[in-house]
Backbone as JSON, one array per atom type, in Angstrom:
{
  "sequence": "XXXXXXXXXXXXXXXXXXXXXXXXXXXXXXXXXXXXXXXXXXXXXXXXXXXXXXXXXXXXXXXXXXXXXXXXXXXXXXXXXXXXXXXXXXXXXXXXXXXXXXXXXXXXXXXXXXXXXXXXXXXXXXXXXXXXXXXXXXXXXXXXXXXXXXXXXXXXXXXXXXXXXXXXXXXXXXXXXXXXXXXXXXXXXXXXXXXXXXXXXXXXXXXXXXXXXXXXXXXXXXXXXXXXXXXXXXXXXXXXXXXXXXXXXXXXXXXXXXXXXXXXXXXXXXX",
  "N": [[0.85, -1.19, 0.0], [0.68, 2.09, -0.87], [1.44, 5.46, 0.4], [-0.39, 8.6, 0.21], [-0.28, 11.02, -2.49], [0.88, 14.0, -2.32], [1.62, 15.81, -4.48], [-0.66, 16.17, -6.31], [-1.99, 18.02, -5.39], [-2.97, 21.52, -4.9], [-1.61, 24.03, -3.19], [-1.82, 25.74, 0.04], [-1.91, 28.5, 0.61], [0.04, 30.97, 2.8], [-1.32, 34.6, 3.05], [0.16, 36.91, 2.55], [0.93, 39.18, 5.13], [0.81, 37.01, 6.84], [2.58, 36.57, 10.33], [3.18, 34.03, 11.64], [2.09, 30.87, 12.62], [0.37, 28.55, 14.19], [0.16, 24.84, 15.19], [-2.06, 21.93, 16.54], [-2.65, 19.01, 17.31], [-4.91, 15.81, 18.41], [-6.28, 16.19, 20.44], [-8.49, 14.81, 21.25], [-10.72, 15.2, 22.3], [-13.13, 15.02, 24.89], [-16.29, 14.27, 26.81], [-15.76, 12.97, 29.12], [-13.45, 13.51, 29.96], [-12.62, 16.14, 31.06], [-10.94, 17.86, 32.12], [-8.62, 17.99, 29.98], [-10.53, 19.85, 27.88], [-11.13, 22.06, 29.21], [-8.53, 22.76, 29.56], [-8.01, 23.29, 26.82], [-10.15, 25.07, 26.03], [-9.4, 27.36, 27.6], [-6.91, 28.02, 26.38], [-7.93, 28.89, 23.68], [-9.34, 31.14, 24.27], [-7.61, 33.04, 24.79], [-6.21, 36.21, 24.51], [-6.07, 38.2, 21.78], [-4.0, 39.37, 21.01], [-1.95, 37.68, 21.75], [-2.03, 35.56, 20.53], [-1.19, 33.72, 17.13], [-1.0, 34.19, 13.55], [-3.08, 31.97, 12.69], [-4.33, 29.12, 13.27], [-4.06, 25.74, 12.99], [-5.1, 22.73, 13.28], [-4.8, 19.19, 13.21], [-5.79, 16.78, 13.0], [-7.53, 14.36, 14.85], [-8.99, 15.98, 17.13], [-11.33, 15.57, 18.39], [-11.94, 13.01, 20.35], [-13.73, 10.88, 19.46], [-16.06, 11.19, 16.67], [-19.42, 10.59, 15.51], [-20.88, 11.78, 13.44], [-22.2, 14.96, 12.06], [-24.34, 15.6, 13.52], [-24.46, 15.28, 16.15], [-24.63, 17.45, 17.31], [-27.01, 18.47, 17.66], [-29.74, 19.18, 19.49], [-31.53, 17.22, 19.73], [-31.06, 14.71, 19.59], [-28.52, 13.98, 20.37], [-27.21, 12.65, 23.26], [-24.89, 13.71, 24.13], [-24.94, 16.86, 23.94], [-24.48, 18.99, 25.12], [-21.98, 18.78, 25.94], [-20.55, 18.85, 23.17], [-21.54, 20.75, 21.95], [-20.19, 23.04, 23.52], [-17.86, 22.75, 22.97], [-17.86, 23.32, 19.71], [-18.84, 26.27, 20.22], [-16.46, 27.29, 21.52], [-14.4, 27.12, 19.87], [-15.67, 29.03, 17.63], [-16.09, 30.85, 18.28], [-13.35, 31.67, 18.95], [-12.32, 31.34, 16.43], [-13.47, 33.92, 15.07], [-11.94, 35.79, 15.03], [-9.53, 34.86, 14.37], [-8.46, 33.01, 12.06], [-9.39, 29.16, 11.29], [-8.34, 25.98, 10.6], [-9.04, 23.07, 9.91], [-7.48, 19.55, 9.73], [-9.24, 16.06, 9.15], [-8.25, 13.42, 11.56], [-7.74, 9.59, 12.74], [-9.76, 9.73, 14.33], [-12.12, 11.66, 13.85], [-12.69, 11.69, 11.39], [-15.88, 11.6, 10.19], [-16.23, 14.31, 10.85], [-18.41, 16.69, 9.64], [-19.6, 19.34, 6.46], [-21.51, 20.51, 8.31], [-20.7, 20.12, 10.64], [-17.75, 21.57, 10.7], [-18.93, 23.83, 9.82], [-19.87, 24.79, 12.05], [-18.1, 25.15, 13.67], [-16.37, 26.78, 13.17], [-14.63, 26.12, 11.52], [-12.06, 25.63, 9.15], [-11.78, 23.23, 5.76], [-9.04, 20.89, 5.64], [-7.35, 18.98, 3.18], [-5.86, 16.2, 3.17], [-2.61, 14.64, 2.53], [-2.02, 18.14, 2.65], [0.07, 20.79, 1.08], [1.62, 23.76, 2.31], [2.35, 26.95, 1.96], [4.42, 29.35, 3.27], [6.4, 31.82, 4.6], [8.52, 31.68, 2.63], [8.67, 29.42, 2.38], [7.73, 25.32, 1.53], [5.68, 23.76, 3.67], [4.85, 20.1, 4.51], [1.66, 18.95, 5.21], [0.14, 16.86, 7.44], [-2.0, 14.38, 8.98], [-1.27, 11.68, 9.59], [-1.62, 9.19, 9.6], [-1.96, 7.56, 7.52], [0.2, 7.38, 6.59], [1.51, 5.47, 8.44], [2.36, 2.53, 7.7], [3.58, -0.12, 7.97], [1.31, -0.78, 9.7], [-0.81, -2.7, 8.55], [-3.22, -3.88, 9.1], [-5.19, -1.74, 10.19], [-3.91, 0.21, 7.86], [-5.98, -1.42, 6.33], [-8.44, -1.05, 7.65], [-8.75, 1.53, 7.9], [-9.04, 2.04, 4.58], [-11.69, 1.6, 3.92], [-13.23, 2.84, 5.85], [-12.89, 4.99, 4.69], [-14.17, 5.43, 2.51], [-16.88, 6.7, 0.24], [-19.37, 5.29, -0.05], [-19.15, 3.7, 2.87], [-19.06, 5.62, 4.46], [-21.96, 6.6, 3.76], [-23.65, 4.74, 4.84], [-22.71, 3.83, 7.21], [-23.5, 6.76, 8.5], [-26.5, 6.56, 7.78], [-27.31, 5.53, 9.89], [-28.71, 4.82, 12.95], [-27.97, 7.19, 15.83], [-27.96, 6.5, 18.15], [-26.8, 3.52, 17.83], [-24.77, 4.56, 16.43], [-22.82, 5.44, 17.96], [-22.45, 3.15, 19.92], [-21.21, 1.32, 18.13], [-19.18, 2.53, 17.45], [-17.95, 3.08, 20.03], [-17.26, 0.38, 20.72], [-15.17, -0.09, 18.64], [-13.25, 1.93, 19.7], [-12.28, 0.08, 21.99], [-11.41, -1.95, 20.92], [-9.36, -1.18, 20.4], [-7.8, -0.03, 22.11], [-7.45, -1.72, 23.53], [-5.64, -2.9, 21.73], [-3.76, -1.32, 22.43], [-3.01, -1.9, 24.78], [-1.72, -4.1, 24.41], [0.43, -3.95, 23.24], [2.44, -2.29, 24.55], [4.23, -3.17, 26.42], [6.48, -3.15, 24.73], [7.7, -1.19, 22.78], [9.06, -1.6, 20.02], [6.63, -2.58, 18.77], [5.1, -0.71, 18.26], [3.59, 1.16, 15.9], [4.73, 3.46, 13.39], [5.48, 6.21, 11.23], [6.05, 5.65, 8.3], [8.69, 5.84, 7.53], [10.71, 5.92, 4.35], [8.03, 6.27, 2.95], [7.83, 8.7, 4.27], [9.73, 10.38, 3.24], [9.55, 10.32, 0.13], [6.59, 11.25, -0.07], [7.34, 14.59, 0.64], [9.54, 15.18, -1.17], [7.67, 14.61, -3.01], [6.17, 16.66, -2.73], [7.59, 18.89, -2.87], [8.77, 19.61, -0.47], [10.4, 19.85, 2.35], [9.92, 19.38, 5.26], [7.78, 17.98, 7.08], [4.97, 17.89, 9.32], [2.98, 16.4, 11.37], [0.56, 14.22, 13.01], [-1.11, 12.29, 15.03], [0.93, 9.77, 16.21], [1.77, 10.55, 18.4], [3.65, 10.62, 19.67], [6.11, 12.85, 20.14], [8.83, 14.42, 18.7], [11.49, 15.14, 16.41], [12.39, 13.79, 13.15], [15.48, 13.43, 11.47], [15.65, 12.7, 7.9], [17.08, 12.43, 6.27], [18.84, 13.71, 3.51], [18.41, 16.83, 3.87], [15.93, 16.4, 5.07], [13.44, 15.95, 7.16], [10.85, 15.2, 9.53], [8.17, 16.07, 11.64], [6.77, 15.94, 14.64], [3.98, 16.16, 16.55], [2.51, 16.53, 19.57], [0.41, 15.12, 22.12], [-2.47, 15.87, 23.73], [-3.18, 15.45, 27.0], [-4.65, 16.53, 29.82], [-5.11, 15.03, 32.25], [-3.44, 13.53, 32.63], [-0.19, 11.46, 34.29], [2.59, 12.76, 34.03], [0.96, 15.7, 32.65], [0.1, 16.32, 29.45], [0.59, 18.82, 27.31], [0.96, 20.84, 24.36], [2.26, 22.98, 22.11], [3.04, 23.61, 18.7], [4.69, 26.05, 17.21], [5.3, 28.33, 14.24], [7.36, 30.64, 13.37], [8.91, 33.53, 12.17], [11.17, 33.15, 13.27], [11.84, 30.35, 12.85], [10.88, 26.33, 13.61], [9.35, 25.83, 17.17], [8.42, 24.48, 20.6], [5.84, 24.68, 22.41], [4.65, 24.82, 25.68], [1.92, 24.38, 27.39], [0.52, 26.44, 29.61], [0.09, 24.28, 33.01], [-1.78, 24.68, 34.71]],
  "CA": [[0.0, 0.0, 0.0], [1.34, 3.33, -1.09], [1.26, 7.22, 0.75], [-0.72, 9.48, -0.19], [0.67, 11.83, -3.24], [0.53, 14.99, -2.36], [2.16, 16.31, -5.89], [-1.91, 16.42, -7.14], [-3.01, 19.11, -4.61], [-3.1, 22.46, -4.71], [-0.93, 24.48, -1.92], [-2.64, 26.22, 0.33], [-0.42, 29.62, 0.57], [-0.37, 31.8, 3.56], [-1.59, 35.75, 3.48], [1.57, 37.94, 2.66], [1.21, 39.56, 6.38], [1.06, 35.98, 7.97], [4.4, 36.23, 10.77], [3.55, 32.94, 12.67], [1.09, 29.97, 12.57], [0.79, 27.4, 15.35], [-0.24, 23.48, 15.33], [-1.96, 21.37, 17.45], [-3.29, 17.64, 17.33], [-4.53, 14.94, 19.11], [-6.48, 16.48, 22.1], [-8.97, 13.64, 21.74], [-11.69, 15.88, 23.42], [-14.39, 14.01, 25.13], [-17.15, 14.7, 27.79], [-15.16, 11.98, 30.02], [-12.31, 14.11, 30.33], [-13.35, 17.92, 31.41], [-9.4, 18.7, 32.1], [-8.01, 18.48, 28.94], [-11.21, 20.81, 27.18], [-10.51, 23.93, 29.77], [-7.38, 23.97, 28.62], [-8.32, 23.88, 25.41], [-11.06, 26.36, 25.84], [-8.73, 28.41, 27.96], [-6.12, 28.14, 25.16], [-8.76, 29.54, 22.38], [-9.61, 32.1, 25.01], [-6.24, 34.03, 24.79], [-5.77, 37.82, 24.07], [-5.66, 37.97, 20.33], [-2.03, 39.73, 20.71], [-1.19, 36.38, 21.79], [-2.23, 34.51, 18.92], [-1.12, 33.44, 16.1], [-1.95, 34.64, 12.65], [-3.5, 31.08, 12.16], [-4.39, 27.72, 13.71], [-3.6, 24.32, 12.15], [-5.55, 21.42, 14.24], [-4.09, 18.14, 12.5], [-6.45, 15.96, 13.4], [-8.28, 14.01, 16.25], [-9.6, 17.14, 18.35], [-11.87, 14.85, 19.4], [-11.84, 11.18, 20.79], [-14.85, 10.09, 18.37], [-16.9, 11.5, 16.33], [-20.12, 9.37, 14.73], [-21.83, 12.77, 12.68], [-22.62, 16.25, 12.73], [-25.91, 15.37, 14.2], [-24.15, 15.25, 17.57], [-24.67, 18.85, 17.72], [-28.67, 18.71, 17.45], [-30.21, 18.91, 21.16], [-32.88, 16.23, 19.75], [-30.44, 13.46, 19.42], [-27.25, 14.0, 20.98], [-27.08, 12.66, 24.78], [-23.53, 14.94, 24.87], [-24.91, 17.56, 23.0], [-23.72, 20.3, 25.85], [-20.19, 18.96, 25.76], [-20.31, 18.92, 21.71], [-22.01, 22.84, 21.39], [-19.22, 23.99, 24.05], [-16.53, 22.34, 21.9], [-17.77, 24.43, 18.55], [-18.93, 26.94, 20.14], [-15.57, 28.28, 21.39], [-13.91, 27.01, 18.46], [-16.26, 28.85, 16.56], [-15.63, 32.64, 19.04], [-11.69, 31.56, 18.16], [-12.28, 31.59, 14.62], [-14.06, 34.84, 14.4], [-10.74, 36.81, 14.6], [-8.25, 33.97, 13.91], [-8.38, 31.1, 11.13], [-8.9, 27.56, 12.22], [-7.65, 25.1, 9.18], [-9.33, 21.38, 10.44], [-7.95, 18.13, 9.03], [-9.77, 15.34, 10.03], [-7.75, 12.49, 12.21], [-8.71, 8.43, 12.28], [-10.83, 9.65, 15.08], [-12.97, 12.59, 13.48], [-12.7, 11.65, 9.81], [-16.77, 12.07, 9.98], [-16.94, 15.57, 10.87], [-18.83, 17.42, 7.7], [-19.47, 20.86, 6.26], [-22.09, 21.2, 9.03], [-19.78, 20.26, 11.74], [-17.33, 22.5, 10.37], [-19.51, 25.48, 10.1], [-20.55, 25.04, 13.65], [-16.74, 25.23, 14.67], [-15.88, 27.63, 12.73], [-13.28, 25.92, 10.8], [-12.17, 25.42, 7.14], [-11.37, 21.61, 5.73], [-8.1, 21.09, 4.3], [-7.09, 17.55, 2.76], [-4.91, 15.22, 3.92], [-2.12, 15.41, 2.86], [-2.12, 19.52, 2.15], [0.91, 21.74, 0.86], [1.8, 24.64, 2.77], [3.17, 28.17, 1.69], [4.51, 29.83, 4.29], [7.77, 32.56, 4.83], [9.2, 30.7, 1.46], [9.55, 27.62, 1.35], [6.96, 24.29, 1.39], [5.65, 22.92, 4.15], [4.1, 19.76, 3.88], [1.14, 18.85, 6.9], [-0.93, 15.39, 7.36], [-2.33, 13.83, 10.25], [0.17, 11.26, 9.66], [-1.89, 7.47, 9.78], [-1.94, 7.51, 6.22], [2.08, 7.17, 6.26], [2.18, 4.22, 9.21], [2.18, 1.47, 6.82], [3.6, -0.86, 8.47], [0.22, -1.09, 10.42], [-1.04, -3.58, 7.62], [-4.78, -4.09, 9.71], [-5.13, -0.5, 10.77], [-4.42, 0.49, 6.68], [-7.25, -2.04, 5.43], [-9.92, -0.64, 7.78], [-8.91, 2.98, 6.9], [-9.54, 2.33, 3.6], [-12.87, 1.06, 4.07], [-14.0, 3.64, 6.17], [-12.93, 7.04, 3.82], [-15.4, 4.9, 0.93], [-18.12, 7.05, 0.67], [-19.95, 4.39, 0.42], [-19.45, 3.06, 3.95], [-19.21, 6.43, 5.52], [-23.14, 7.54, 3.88], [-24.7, 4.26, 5.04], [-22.53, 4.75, 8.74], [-24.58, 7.88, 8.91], [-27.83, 6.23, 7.93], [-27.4, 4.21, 11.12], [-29.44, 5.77, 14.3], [-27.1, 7.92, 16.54], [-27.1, 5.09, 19.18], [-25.89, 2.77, 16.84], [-23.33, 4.38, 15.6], [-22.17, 5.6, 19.12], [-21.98, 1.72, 20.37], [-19.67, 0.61, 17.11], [-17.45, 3.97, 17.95], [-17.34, 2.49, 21.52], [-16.86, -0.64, 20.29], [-14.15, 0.33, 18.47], [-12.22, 2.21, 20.75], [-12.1, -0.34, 23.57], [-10.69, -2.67, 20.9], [-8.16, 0.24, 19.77], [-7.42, -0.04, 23.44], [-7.22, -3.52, 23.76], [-4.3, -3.7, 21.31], [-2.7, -0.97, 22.84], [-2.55, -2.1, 26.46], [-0.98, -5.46, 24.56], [1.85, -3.59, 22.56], [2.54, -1.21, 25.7], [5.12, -3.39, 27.1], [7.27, -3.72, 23.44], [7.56, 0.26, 21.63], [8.93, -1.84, 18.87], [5.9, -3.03, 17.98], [3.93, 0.19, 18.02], [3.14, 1.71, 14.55], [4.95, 4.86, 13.07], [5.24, 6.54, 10.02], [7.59, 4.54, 7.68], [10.51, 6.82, 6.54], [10.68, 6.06, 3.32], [7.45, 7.14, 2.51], [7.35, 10.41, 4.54], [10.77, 11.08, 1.99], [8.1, 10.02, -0.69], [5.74, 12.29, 0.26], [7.94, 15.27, 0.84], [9.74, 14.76, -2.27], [6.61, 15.2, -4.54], [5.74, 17.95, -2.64], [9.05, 19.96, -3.15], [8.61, 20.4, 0.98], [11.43, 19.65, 3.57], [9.52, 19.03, 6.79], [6.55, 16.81, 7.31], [4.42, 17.62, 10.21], [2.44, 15.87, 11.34], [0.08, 14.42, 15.07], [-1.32, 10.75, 15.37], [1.53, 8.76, 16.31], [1.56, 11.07, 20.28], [5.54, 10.33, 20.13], [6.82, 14.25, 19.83], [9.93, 14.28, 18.23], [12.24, 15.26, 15.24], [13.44, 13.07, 12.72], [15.76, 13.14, 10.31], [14.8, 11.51, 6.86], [18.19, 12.19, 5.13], [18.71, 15.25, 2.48], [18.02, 17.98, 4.6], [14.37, 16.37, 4.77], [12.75, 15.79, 8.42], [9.64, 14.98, 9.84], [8.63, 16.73, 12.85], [5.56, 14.99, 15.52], [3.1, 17.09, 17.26], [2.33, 16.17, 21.23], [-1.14, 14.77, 22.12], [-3.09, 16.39, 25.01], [-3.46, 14.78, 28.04], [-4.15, 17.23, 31.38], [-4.9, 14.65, 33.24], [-1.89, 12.31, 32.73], [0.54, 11.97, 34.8], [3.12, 13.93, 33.68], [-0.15, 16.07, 31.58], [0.81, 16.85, 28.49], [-0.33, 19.77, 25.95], [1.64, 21.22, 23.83], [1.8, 23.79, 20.59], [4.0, 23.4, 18.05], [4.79, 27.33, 16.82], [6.11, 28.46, 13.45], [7.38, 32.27, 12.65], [10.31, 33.84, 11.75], [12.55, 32.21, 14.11], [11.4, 28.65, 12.95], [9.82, 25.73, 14.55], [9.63, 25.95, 18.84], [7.71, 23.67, 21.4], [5.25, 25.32, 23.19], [4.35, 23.39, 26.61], [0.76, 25.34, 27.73], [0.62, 26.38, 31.59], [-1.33, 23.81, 33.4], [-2.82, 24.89, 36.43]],
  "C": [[0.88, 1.24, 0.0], [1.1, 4.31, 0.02], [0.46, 7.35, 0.02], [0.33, 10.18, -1.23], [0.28, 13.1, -3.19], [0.92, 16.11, -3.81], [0.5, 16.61, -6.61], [-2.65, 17.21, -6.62], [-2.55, 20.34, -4.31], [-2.72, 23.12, -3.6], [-1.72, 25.61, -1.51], [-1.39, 27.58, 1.04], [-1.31, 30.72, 1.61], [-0.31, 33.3, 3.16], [0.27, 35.95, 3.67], [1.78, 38.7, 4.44], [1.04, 38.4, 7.39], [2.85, 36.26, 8.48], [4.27, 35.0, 11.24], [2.07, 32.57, 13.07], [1.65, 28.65, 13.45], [0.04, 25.92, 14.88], [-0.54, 22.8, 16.36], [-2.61, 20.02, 16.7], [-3.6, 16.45, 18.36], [-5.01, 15.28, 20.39], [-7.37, 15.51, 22.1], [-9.81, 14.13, 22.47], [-12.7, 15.1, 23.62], [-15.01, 14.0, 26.72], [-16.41, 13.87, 29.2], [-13.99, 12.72, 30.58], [-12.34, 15.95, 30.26], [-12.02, 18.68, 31.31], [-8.66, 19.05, 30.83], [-8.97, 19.56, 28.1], [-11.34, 21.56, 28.19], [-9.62, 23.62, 29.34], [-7.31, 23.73, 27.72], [-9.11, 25.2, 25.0], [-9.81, 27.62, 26.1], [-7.47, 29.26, 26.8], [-6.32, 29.53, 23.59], [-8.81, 30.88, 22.92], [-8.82, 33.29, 25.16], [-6.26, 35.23, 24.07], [-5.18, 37.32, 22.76], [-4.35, 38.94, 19.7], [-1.53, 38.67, 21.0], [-1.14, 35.18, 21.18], [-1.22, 34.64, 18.09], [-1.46, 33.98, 14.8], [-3.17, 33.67, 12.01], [-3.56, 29.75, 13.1], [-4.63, 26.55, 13.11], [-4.26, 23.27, 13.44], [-5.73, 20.44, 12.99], [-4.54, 17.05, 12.4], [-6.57, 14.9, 14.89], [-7.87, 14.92, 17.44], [-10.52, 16.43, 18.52], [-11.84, 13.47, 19.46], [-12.65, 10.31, 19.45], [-16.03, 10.76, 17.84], [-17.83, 11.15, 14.89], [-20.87, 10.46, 13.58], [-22.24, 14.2, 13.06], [-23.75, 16.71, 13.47], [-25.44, 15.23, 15.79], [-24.58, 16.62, 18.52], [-26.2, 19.13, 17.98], [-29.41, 18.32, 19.24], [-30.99, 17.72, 20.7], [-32.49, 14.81, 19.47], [-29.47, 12.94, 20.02], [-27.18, 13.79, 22.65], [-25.76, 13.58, 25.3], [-23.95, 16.3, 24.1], [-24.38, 18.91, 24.17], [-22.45, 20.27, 25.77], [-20.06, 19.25, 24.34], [-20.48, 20.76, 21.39], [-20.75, 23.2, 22.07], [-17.73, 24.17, 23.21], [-17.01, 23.64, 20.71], [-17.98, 25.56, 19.24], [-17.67, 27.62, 20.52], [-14.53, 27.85, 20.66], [-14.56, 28.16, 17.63], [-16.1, 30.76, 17.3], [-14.24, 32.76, 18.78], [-11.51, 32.12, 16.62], [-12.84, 33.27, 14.39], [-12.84, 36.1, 14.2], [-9.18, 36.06, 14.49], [-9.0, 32.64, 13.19], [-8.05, 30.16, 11.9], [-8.69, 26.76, 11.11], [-8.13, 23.98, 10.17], [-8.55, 20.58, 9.1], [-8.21, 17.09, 9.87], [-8.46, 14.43, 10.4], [-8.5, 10.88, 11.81], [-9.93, 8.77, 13.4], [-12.52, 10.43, 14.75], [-13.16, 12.69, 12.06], [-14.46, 11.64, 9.55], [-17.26, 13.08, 9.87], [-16.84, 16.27, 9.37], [-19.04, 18.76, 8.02], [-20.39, 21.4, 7.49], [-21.5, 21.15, 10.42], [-18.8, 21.6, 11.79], [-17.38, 24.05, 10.53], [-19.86, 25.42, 11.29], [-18.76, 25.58, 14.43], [-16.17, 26.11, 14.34], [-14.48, 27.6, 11.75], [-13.51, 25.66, 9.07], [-11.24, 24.26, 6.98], [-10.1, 21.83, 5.21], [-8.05, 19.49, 4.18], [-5.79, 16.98, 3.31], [-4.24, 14.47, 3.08], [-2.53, 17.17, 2.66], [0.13, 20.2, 2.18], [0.57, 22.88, 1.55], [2.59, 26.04, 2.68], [3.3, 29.03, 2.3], [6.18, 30.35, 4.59], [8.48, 32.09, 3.76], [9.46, 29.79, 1.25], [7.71, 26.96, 1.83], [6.87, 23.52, 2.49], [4.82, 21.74, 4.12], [2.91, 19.11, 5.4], [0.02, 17.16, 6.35], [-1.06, 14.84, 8.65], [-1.39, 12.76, 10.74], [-0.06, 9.48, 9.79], [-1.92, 7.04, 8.77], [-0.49, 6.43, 5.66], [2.04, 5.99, 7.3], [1.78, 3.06, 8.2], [2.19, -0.2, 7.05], [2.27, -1.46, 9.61], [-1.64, -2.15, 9.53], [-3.16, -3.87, 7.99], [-5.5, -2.42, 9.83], [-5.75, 0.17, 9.03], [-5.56, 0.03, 6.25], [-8.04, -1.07, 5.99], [-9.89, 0.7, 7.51], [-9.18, 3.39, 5.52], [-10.74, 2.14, 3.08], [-13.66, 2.31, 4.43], [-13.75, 5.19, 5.6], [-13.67, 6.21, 2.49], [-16.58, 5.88, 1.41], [-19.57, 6.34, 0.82], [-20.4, 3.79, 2.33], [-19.6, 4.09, 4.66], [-21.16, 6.98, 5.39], [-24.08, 6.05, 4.76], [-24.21, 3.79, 6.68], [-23.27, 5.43, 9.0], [-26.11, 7.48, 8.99], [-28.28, 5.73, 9.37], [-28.25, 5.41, 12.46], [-28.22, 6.36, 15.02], [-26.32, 6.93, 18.16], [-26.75, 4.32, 19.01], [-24.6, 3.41, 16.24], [-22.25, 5.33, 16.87], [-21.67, 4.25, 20.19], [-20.98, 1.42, 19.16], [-18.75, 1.93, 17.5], [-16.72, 3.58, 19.2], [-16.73, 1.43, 21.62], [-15.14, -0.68, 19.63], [-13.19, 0.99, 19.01], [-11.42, 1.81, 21.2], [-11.53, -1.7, 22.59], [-8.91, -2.1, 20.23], [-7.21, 0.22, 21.3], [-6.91, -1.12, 24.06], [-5.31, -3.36, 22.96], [-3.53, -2.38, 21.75], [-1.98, -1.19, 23.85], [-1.79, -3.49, 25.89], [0.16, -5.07, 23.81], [2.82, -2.98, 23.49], [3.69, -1.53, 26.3], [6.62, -3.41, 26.12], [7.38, -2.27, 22.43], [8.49, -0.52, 20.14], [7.76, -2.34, 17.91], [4.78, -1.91, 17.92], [4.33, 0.94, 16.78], [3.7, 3.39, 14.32], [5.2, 5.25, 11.71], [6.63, 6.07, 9.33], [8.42, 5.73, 6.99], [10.41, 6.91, 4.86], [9.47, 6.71, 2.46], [7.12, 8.33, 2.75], [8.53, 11.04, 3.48], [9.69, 10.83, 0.66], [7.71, 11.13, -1.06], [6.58, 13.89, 0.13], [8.58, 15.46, -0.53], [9.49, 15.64, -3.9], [6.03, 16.73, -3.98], [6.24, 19.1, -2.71], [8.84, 20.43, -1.69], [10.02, 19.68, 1.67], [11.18, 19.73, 4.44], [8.06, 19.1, 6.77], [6.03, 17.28, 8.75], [2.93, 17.2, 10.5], [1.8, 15.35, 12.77], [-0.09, 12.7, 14.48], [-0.23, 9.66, 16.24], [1.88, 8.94, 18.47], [3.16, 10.81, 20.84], [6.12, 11.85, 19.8], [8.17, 14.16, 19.55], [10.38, 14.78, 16.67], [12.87, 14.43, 14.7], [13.52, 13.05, 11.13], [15.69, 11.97, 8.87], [16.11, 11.7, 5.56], [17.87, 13.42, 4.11], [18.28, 16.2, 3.07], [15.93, 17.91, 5.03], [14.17, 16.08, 6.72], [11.45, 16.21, 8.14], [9.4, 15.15, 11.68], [6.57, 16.66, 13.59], [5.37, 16.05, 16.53], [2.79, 16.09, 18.85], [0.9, 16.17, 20.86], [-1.62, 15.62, 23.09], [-3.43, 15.27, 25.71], [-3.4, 15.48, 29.57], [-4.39, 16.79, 32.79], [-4.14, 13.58, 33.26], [-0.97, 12.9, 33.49], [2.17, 11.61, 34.39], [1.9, 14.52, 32.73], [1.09, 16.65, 30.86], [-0.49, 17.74, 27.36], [1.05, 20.36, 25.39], [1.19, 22.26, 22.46], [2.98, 24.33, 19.83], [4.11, 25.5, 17.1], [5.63, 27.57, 15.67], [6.26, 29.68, 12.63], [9.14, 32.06, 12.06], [11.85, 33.15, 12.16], [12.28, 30.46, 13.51], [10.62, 27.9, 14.06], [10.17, 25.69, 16.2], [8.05, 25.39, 19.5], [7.18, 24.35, 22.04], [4.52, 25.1, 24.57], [3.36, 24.75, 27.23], [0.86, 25.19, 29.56], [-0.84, 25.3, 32.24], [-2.11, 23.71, 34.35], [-2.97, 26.94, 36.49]]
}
């Protein structure tokens, strides 16, 4: 199974007065966990001198999401945690850009999700034009290859096929297979947990691939929750976004920052 080719998509080029656009991925938001969404809210919430000219969320901002119908009081048993989520996503956006790509967790949310959050879709991969040169951005499950089970059912579930007759399904049906799925997402992690060779990362050769066709020199990218830099040979690197977690212990948030000075780790205050 190949990458993605990003060489067939259209670069998405930042605003001549952009100085500095941040990244996040991977907060996995979900009514179960209240700590990590304040400081996300709180995050959004920030004096817009302390922004960014732009926000990049890379995929899975939230844990699971079965349809934009989550948002509808007449269906949704979380529908207060879901509105709070867009809605201050959606007070963020009104004087800063939010750029969504979906994750394997949120690859359902649609144009009406979207417009509730206030964000704008980009594709997966996407080109990036930014201070001169090419960056190239993807959630980054695309590229683990080596994850041979993982690939099949991802390619199953971006068929539009399986995703319109998913949706047909009642809201509590398709909130038990999400659960379902999870807790066996969970299963095989608590059995790899003891062995980090056998956990799944983005194969090298194709993030050089990727990169490549895109005339870019640094891959970033969230899913894999391992933060790190790595070199890919030719001045190429690939450079891993931090997950959220504020109630782990050590919590972790993070925000990956990129101006004039280049890329810098941003570790959010957490108390």
């Amino acid at each position: 199974m190949s990458a993605p080719s990003p060489d067939r998509l259209d670069p998405l080029r930042a605003p001549a007065h952009w100085q500095a656009v941040e990244f996040v991925s991977d907060l996995h938001l979900q009514s179960g966990e209240p700590q990590t969404f304040e400081l996300w809210r709180a995050f959004l919430q920030r004096p817009v001198s302390q922004r960014a000219d732009a926000l990049f969320i890379l995929g899975d901002l939230f844990e699971v999401w079965v349809g934009d119908d989550v948002l509808d009081t007449s269906t949704s048993p979380d529908q207060t945690f879901w509105r709070a989520c867009a809605d201050a996503l959606e007070a963020f956006s009104l004087q800063t850009p939010v750029y969504f790509m979906a994750g394997n967790r949120d690859f359902l949310l649609g144009a009406q999700g979207l417009k509730a959050c206030g964000m704008q879709g980009l594709s997966d991969p996407t080109t990036f034009d930014f201070l001169g040169q090419h960056w190239l951005l993807s959630h980054g499950d695309a590229l683990c290859l080596a994850d041979t089970d993982y690939m099949r059912f991802r390619e199953q579930v971006r068929q539009p096929t399986w995703q319109r007759e998913f949706l047909a399904r009642s809201l509590s049906e398709r909130t038990t297979i999400a659960r379902d799925l999870r807790e066996q997402s969970e299963a095989r992690k608590r059995n790899t947990a003891h062995d980090p060779s056998l956990w799944a990362d983005v194969d090298a050769a194709a993030a050089r691939a990727a990169l490549q066709a895109a005339g870019a020199h640094t891959l970033i990218h969230g899913h894999t929750h391992r933060p790190a830099v790595h070199a890919l040979g030719n001045d190429l690197q690939r450079v891993v976004l931090s997950d959220w977690d504020a109630g782990a212990n050590p919590p972790r948030a993070e925000v990956l920052r990129l101006d004039t000075h280049g890329l810098r780790r941003i570790p959010l205050p957490l108390s």
